[in-house]
C-alpha positions in Angstrom: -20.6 15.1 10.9 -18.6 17.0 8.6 -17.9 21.0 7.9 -20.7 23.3 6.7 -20.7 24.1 3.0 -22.1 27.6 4.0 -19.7 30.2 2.1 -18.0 27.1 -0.2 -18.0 27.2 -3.7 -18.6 23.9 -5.8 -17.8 23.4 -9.4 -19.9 20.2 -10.4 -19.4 18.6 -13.9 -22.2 16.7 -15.7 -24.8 18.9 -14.0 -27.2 18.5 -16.4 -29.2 15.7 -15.6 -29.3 12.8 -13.3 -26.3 12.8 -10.2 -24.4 15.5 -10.9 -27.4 17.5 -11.1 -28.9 16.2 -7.7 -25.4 16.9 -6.1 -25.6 20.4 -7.3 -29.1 21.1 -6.4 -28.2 19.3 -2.9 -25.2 21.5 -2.3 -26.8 24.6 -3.1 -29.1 23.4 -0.3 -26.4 23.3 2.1 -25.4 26.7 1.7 -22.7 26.1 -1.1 -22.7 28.4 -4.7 -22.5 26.1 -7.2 -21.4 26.1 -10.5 -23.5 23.5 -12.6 -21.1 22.3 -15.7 -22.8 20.4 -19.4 -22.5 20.9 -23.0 -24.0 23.8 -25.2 -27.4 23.3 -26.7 -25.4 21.9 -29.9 -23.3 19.5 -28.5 -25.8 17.9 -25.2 -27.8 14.7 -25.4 -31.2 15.4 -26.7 -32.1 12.3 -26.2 -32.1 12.2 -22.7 -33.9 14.6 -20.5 -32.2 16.7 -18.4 -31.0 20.7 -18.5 -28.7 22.7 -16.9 -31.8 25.3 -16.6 -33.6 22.6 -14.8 -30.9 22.7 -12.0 -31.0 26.3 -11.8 -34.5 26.6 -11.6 -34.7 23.9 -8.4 -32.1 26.0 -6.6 -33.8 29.2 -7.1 -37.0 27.7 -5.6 -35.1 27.7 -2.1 -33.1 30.5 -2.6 -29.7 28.7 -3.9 -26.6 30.1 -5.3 -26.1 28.7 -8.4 -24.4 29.4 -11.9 -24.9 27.6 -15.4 -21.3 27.4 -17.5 -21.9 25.5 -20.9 -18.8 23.7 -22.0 -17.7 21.1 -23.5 -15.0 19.4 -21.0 -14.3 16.4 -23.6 -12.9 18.7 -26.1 -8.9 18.8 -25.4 -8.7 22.0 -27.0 -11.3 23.5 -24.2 -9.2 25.6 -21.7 -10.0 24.6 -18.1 -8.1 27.3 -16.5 -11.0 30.0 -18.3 -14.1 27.4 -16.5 -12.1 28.1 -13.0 -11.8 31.7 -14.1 -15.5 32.2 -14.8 -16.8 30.6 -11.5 -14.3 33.0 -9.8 -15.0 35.8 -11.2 -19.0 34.4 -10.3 -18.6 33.7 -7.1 -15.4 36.6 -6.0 -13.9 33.4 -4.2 -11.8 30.2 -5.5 -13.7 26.6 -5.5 -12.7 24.5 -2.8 -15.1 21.6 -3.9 -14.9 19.8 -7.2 -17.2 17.1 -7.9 -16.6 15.1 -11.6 -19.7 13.4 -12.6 -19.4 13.8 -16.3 -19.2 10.5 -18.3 -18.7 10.3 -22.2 -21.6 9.1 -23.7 -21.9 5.0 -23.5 -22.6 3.3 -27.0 -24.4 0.4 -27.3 -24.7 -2.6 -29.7 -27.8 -5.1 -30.5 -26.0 -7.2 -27.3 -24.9 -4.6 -24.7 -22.0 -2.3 -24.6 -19.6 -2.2 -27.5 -17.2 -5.4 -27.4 -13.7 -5.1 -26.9 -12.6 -5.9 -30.2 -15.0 -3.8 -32.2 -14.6 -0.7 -29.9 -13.2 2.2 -32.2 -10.2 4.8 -31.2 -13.4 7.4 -31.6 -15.2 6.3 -29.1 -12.2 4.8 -26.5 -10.4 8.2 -26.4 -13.6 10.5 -25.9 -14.3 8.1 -23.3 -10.6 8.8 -21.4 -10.8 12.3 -22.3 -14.4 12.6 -20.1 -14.0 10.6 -18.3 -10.6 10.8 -16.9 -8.4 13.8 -18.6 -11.0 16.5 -18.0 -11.1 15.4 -14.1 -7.3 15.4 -14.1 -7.2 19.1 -15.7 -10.5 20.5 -13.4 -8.4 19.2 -10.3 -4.7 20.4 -11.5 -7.1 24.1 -12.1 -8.7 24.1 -8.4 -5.8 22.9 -6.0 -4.0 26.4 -5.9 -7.4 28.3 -4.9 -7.7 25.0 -2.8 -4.4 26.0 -1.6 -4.8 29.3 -0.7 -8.2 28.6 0.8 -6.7 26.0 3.8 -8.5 23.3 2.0 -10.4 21.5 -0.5 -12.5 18.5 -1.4 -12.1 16.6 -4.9 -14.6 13.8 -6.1 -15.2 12.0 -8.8 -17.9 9.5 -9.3 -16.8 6.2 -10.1 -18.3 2.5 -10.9 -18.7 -1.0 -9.4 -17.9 -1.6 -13.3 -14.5 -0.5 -12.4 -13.7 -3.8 -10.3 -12.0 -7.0 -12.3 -14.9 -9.2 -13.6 -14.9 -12.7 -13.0 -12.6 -15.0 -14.3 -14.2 -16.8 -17.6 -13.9 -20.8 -16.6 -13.7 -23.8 -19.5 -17.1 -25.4 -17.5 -19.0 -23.0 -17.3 -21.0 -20.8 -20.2 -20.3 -16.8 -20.0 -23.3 -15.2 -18.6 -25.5 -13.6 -21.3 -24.2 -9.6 -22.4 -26.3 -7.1 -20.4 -26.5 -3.6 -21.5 -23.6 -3.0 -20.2 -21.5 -5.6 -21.3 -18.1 -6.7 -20.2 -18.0 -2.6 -20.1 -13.9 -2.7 -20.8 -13.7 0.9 -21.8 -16.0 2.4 -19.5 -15.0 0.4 -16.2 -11.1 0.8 -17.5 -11.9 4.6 -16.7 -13.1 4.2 -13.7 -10.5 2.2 -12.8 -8.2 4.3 -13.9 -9.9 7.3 -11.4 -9.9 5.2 -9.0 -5.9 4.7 -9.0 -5.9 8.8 -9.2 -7.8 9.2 -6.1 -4.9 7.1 -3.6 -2.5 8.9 -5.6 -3.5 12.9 -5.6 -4.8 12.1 -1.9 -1.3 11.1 -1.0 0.3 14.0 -2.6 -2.6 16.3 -1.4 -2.8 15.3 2.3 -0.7 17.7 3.9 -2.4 20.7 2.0 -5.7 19.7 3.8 -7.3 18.2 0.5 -9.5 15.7 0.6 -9.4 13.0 -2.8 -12.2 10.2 -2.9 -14.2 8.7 -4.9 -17.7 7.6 -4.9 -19.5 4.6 -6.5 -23.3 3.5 -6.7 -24.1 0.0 -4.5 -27.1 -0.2 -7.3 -28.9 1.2 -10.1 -29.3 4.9 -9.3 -32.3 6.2 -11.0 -30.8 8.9 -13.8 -32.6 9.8 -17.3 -29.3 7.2 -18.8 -29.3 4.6 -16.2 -33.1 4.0 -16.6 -32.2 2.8 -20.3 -30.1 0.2 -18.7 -31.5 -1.4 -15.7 -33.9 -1.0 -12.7 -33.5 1.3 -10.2 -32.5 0.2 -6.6 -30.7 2.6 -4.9 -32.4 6.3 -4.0 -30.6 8.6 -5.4 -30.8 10.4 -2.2 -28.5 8.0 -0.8 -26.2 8.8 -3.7 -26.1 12.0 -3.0 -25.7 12.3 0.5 -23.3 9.9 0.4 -21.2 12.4 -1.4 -22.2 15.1 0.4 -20.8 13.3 3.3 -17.2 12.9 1.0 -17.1 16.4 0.4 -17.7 18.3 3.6 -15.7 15.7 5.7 -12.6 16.4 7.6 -9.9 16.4 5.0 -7.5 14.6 7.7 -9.6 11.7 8.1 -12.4 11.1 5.4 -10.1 11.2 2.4 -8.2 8.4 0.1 -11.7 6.7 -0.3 -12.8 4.6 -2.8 -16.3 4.2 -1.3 -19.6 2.7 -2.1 -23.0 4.5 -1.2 -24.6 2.6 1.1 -21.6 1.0 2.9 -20.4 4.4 3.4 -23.5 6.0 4.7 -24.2 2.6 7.1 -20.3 3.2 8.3 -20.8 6.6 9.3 -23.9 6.5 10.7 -25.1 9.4 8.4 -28.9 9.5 7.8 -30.7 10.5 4.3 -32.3 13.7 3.6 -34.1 15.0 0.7 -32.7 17.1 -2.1 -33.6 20.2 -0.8 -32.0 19.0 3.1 -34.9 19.6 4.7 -36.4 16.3 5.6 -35.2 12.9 6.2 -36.0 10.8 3.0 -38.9 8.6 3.5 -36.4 5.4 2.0 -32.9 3.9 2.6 -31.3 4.8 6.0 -28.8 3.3 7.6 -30.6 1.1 9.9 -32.5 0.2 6.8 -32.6 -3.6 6.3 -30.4 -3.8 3.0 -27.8 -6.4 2.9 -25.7 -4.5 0.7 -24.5 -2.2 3.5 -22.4 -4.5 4.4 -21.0 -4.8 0.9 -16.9 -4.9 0.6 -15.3 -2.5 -2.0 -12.8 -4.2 -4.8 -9.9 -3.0 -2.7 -11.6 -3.6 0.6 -8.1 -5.7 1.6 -6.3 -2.1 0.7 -8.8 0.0 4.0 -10.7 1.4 0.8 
């Protein structure tokens, strides 16, 4: 199935609510210490709940390792290389897993997501520092303790947004704006992750690092994505889906830009709770879901 995470160390971003918490709290589970990453009490999303001492707390109950850093990973002038030092200095041992699930806040209009033409420089180049810098900066900061360790597991969460959208035809009328929108600075980000992962994987492969990336199938039940749509996909399947992405052999399960459900039907892997004790009582891969047989945006490319 994969390698234990039993003496790893894990540096999770956006650990305050919603996946990146229920990855942290699911590889503390596994035996991993985690470092849970999210803005200061001045700076986080009040309007969504969600704390980083909520993750802490549900790792304590079952004896986790876990650590709560408070920073600000949008902020350009934030050093990285001091996050890296405080989870070593922690821990007493170099992360070999890094999991980005941070993504700059989304802003919405009376239609959906903020239109192309009216989307400010504000709000496009917090969206590429989150979303995209701050990945690239955590990685470059973990690879030489990766390095040194024999190997290492990068991941960043990525979007179905991220594939091209539909070409607009003269006949037909465009589909009413969702929430979402046409999304073009958001799933540009993604996108642009998701042309990082083939590329650091391909430089990293002979060091024994695994790059991939993870998209939902559908709507993950999180404290934002419950603003947007319904819920269909257990976030249970989320997370061991990347779970599965992170403790994989680095030779084989890496260069993947993979979607939940496919992935978990393709490996065969079944669903456990949070806390890994107990198969989830939902989505497995025998489950009867069409959309396990759903082909990735670069599905031609083996991703």
């Amino acid at each position: 199935m994969g390698q234990s995470c039993i003496g790893r160390v894990a540096v999770v971003t956006g650990a305050s609510r919603g996946i990146g918490q229920a990855i942290a709290i699911r590889l503390a589970a596994e035996g991993a210490q985690v470092a849970l990453l999210g803005r200061d009490e001045e700076r986080r999303n009040r309007e969504l709940s969600g704390t980083l001492e909520e993750g802490i707390e549900a790792i304590r109950q079952f004896g986790g390792s876990a650590v709560a850093l408070r920073c600000d990973i949008g902020d350009p002038a934030h050093d990285k290389a001091e996050i890296i030092r405080q989870v070593e200095a922690a821990f007493k041992a170099a992360p070999d897993i890094l999991v980005h699930s941070a993504a700059a806040p989304r802003e919405f209009g009376p239609a959906g997501n903020i239109a192309f033409a009216q989307t400010p420089r504000e709000f496009f180049m917090r969206s590429v520092e989150v979303n995209v810098w701050a990945f690239w900066e955590l990685a470059k900061q973990v690879i030489p303790g990766m390095r040194r360790r024999g190997a290492g597991w990068i991941l960043a969460i990525t979007s179905s947004q991220a594939a091209p959208h539909p070409r607009p035809t003269p006949d037909g009328a465009p589909a009413p704006l969702d929430r979402l929108g046409s999304a073009c600075v958001y799933g540009g980000t993604k996108a642009f992750l998701d042309r990082i992962c083939t590329g650091a994987a391909r430089e990293l492969y002979r060091d024994n690092i695994a790059v991939n990336n993870l998209a939902n199938t559908g709507a993950v039940a999180t404290p934002l994505s419950l603003t947007i749509a319904k819920a269909t996909e257990p976030i249970e399947a989320f997370v061991e889906a990347a779970l599965a992405l992170v403790t994989g052999d680095p030779k084989i399960l890496t260069s993947r830009i993979a979607h939940s459900l496919p992935l978990l039907y393709e490996l065969k892997r079944p669903v456990h709770t949070l806390d890994g004790q107990h198969l989830f009582k939902g989505w497995q891969p025998d489950h009867d879901d069409p959309r396990r047989f759903m082909k990735g945006y670069l599905c031609h490319l083996g991703h």
